[in-house]
C-alpha positions in Angstrom: 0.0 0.0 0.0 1.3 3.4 -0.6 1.6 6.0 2.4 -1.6 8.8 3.3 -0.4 11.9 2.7 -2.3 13.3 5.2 -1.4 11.4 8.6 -4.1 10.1 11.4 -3.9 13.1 13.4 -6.8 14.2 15.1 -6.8 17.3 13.1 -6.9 15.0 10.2 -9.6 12.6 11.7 -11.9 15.8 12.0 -11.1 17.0 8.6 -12.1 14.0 6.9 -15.7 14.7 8.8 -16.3 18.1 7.5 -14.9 17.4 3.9 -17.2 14.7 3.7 -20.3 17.2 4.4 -18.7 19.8 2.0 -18.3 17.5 -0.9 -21.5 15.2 -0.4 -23.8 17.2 -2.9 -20.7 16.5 -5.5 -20.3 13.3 -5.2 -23.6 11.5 -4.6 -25.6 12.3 -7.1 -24.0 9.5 -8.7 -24.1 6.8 -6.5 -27.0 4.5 -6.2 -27.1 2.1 -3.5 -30.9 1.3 -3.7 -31.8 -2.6 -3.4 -28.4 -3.5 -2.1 -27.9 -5.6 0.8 -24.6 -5.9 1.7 -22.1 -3.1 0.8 -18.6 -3.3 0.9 -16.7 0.0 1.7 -12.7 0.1 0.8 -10.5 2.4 2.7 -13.2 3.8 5.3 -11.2 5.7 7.1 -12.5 7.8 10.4 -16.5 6.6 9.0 -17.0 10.5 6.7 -18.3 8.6 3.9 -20.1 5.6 6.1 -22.1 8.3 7.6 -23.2 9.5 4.6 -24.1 5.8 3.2 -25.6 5.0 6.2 -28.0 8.2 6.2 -28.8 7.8 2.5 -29.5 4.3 2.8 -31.7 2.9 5.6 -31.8 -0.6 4.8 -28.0 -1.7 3.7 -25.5 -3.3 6.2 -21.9 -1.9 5.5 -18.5 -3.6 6.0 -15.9 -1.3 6.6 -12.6 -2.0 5.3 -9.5 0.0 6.9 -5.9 -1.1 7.3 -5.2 1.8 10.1 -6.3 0.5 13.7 -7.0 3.7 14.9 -9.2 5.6 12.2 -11.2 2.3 13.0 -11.7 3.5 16.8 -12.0 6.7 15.2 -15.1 5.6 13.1 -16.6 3.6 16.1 -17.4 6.5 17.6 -18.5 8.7 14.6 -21.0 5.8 13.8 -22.0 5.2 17.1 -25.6 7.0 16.0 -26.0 4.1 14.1 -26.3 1.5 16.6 -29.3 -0.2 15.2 -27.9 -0.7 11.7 -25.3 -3.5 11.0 -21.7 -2.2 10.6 -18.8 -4.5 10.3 -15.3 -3.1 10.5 -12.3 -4.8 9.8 -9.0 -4.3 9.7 -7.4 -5.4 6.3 -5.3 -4.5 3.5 -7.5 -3.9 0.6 -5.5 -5.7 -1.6 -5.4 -9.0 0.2 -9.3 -9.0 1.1 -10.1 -12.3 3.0 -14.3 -12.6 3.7 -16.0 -15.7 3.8 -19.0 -14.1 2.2 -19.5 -11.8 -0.9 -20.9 -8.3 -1.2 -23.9 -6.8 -3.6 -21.8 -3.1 -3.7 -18.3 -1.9 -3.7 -17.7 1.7 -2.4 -13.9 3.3 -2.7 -14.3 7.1 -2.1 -10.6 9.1 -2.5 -8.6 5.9 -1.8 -6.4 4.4 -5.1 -4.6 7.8 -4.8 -3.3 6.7 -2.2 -2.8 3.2 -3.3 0.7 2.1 -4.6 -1.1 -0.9 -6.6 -5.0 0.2 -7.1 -5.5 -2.8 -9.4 -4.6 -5.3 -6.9 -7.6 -3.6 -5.1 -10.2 -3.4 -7.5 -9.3 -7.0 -8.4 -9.4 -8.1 -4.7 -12.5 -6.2 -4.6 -14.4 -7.8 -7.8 -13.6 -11.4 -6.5 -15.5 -10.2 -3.1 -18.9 -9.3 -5.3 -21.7 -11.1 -6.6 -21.9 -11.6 -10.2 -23.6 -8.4 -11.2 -22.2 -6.9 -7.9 -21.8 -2.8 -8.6 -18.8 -0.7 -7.5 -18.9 3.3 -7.4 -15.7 5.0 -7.5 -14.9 8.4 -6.6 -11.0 9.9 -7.3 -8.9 12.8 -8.1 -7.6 14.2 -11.1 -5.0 16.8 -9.6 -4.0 18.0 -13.0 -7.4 19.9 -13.6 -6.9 22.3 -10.7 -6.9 25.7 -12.8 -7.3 29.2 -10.8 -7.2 32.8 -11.2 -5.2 35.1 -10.4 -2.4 32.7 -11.5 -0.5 33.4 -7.8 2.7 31.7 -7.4 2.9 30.5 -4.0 -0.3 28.0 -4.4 0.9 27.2 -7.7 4.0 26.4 -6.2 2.6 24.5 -3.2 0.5 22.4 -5.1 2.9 21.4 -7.5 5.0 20.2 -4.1 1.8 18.6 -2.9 1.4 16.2 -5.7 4.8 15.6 -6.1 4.9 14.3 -2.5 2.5 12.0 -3.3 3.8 10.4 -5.7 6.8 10.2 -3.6 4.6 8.4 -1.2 3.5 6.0 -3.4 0.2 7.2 -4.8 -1.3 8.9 -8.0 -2.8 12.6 -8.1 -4.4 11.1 -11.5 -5.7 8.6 -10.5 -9.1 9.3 -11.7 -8.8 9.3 -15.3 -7.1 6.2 -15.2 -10.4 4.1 -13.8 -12.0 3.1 -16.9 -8.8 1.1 -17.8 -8.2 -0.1 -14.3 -11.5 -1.2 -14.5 -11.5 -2.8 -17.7 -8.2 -4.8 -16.6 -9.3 -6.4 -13.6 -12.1 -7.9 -15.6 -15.4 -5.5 -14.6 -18.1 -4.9 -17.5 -20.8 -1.6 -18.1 -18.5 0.5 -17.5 -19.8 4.4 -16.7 -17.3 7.4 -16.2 -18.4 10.7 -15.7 -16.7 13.8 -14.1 -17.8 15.9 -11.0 -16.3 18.7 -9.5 -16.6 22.9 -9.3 -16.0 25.6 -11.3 -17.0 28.7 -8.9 -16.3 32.4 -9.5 -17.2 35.6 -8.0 -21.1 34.9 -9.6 -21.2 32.5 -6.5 -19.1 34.3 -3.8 -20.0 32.6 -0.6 -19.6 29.3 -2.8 -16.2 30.2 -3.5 -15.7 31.4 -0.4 -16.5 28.1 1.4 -14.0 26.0 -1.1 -11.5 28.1 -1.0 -11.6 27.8 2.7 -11.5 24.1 2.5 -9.2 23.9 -0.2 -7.0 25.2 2.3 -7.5 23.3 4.8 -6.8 20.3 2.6 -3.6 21.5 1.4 -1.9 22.3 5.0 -3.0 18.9 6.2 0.2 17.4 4.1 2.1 20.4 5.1 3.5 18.8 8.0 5.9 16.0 6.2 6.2 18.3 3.2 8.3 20.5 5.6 9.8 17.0 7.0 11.1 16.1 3.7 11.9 19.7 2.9 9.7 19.9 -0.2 8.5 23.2 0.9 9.0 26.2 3.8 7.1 27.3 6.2 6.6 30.6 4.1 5.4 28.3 1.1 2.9 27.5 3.8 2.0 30.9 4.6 1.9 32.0 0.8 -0.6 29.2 -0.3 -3.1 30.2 2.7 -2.3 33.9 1.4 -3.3 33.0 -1.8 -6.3 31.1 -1.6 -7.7 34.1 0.7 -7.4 36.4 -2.5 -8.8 34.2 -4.5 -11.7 34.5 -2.4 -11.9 38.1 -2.9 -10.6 38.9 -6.3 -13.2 40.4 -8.3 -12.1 38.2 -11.6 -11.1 35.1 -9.5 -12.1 31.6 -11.1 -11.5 28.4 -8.7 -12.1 25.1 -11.0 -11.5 21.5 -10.8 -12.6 17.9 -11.4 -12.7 14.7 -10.2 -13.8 11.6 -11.9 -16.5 8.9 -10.8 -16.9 5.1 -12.4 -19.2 2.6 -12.1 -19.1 -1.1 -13.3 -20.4 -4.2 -12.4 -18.6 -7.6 -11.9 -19.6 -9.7 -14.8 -22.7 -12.3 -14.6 
């Protein structure tokens, strides 16, 4: 597996929480979990995305799949609301999934970024569905980040952000690489689509609010950035500087896109 940029802080653990709420009318359009059973959820972190399964989808039980101990004690207690529903967590490596049973749904949600071999965990994930079992993905596509006013200390942060993670391991592209990922490990109907924001000063408390967590997703690698000297402290201070003007600038554009997949596992 490759390394998450981001640590298991608790600043990180309540990041997750609120990204999940910021980015849930993005991303679930999409999904559709209705009429399945069993759902299988890779990489489930601190429970951000559980939450939101579990609130759109009353009737599901969900296995949660994490190989860090303590965003599982993390998620325990986010989920605890849900003590009437049936929630499994386990700690495993995605790649070497070992159930005794088989799932209706796959769920992966900003994980093969972070993943050093993201076919090894689709394909551990197809041979865990049903035949006709559906997986939704959700992943980045770091390249597509374009802003204005082109300031250079976000541009260069960023630049340092994604290079760490490939450092670590992982893929800032990850997304638009899904449809053949998929297509390798053997899954059929394959649907891509893109989601994301394009916001400008038409939408100002919009922009506002990304901006705001932009930056609070950017300074939660900041800390081994500045252990592996890929940026300064006043890189740090320039990309908060910068996204604060973009807030404000009267011709400021804030864009970028992600990329979602379904597929099924074939009959």
């Amino acid at each position: 597996m490759g390394k998450y940029i981001h640590g298991y802080l608790t600043e990180e653990q309540e990041r997750l929480m609120s990204q999940a709420g910021i980015l849930t009318p993005l991303i679930y359009p999409f999904i559709d979990l209705k009429n399945r059973k069993n759902v299988l959820e890779i990489g489930s972190g601190v429970g951000a995305q559980s939450q939101v399964i579990l609130s759109l989808y009353s009737d599901l039980d969900l296995t949660c799949v994490e190989i860090e101990k303590s965003q599982i004690e993390k998620a325990q207690i986010n989920l605890s609301g849900f003590s009437d529903r049936k929630i499994n967590f386990v700690n495993q490596d995605a790649a070497e999934l070992n159930f005794g049973e088989k799932f209706d749904a796959g769920f992966i949600c900003w994980v093969l970024e972070h993943v050093e071999e993201p076919k090894k965990v689709l394909r551990s994930v197809y041979e865990h569905l049903h035949p006709e079992g559906v997986i939704y993905l959700t992943e980045v596509f770091n390249s597509s980040f374009y802003f204005l006013p082109k300031l250079p200390g976000l541009e260069r942060y960023y630049n340092a952000y994604n290079a760490y993670q490939i450092q670590s391991g992982g893929d800032p592209d990850i997304g638009v690489k899904l449809g053949n990922l998929l297509h390798e490990v053997g899954f059929g109907e394959i649907e891509l689509q893109r989601g994301g924001f394009h916001l400008d000063q038409s939408r100002p408390e919009e922009l506002k609010r990304m901006t705001a967590y932009w930056k609070e997703l950017m300074k939660s690698a900041a800390k081994p950035m500045l252990d592996t000297d890929l940026i300064s402290e006043n890189d740090v201070r320039e990309m908060e500087s910068d996204l604060e003007a973009i807030a404000k600038d009267s011709n400021s554009v804030f864009f970028y896109q992600f990329v979602q997949a379904k597929a099924k596992r074939k009959a």
